[in-house]
N, C-alpha and C positions, 0 to 999 in steps of 0.2 A: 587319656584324651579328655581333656575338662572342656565340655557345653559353654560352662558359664551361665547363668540365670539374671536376667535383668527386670528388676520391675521397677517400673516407677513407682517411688512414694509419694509424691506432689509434696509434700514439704519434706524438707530434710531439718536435719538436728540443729538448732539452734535460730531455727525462723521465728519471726515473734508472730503470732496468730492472736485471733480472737473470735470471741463464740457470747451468743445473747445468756445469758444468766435469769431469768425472769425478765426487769425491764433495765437490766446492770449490761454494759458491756464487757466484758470481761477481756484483759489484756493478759496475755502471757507468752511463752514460749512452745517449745519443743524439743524436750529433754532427752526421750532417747526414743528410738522406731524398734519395735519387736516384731519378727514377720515367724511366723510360723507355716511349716508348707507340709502339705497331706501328700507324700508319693502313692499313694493308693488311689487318690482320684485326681491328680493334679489342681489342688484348690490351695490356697494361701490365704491366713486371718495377719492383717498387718493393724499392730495396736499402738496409736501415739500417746506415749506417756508424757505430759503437759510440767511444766515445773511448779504449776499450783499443785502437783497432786493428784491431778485427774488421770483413766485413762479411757483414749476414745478410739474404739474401733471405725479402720477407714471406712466401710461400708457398709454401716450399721445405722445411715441417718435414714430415714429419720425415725427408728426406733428406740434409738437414742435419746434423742430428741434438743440434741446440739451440733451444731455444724460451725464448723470450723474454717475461718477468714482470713486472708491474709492481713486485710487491714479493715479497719472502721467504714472506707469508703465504700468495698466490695459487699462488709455486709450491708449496708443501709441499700445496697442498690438491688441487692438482691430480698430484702424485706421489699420495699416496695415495687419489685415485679410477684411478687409473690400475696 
Protein backbone atom coordinates (compact mmCIF):
# COMPACT_ATOMS: atom_id res chain seq x y z
CA UNK A 1 0.00 0.00 0.00
CA UNK A 2 2.27 3.01 -1.25
CA UNK A 3 1.40 6.63 0.81
CA UNK A 4 2.99 8.35 -1.90
CA UNK A 5 4.97 11.58 -0.59
CA UNK A 6 4.22 15.05 -2.09
CA UNK A 7 6.24 18.05 -1.58
CA UNK A 8 6.42 20.87 -3.20
CA UNK A 9 9.54 22.13 -4.64
CA UNK A 10 8.46 25.61 -5.92
CA UNK A 11 10.66 25.40 -8.90
CA UNK A 12 10.99 22.40 -10.93
CA UNK A 13 13.82 21.30 -13.34
CA UNK A 14 14.42 23.40 -15.88
CA UNK A 15 12.87 26.96 -14.75
CA UNK A 16 15.18 29.74 -15.50
CA UNK A 17 15.68 31.66 -11.97
CA UNK A 18 17.92 34.30 -10.76
CA UNK A 19 19.58 35.40 -7.47
CA UNK A 20 21.76 38.79 -6.65
CA UNK A 21 25.49 38.01 -6.99
CA UNK A 22 27.06 41.14 -5.22
CA UNK A 23 25.50 43.97 -7.38
CA UNK A 24 25.38 41.24 -10.75
CA UNK A 25 22.14 39.65 -11.38
CA UNK A 26 22.65 36.40 -11.97
CA UNK A 27 20.52 34.49 -14.61
CA UNK A 28 20.42 30.71 -14.73
CA UNK A 29 18.52 27.62 -14.41
CA UNK A 30 17.53 24.61 -12.61
CA UNK A 31 19.32 21.64 -13.30
CA UNK A 32 18.44 18.98 -11.04
CA UNK A 33 16.28 19.02 -7.33
CA UNK A 34 17.86 16.47 -4.65
CA UNK A 35 15.56 15.87 -1.73
CA UNK A 36 16.79 13.97 1.03
CA UNK A 37 14.24 12.71 3.70
CA UNK A 38 15.21 11.84 7.52
CA UNK A 39 12.53 8.77 8.41
CA UNK A 40 13.75 9.11 11.97
CA UNK A 41 12.24 12.50 12.32
CA UNK A 42 10.28 13.14 9.45
CA UNK A 43 12.33 16.31 8.05
CA UNK A 44 13.45 16.63 4.28
CA UNK A 45 16.97 18.77 3.01
CA UNK A 46 15.68 19.64 -0.69
CA UNK A 47 19.06 21.04 -2.74
CA UNK A 48 18.70 23.09 -6.16
CA UNK A 49 21.57 22.34 -8.24
CA UNK A 50 21.72 25.59 -10.71
CA UNK A 51 23.37 24.92 -14.23
CA UNK A 52 26.12 27.55 -13.27
CA UNK A 53 27.33 25.27 -10.79
CA UNK A 54 25.89 26.24 -7.71
CA UNK A 55 24.10 24.47 -5.22
CA UNK A 56 21.39 26.10 -3.07
CA UNK A 57 19.61 24.64 -0.28
CA UNK A 58 15.63 25.56 -0.27
CA UNK A 59 15.55 26.67 3.17
CA UNK A 60 18.68 27.81 4.14
CA UNK A 61 18.14 31.82 3.12
CA UNK A 62 19.18 33.62 4.30
CA UNK A 63 22.18 31.87 5.54
CA UNK A 64 23.07 31.28 2.51
CA UNK A 65 22.78 34.33 1.76
CA UNK A 66 21.22 33.97 -1.91
CA UNK A 67 17.61 33.69 -2.64
CA UNK A 68 16.47 32.52 -5.61
CA UNK A 69 13.87 34.45 -8.26
CA UNK A 70 11.73 33.52 -10.79
CA UNK A 71 12.50 36.49 -12.71
CA UNK A 72 14.31 39.98 -12.56
CA UNK A 73 11.03 41.57 -11.86
CA UNK A 74 10.12 39.51 -8.58
CA UNK A 75 13.55 40.14 -7.44
CA UNK A 76 13.75 43.92 -7.78
CA UNK A 77 10.48 43.96 -5.93
CA UNK A 78 11.30 42.17 -3.34
CA UNK A 79 14.81 44.25 -2.87
CA UNK A 80 12.80 47.04 -2.53
CA UNK A 81 10.19 45.77 0.08
CA UNK A 82 12.98 44.82 1.76
Amino acid sequence: NDIGMNIDTEFNVGDSVCYLSGDNIIHTSISKIIIEISYTDDSFLMVYKLSDGLSVPRNNYPQWGKRLFRDKDSLMRYLSES
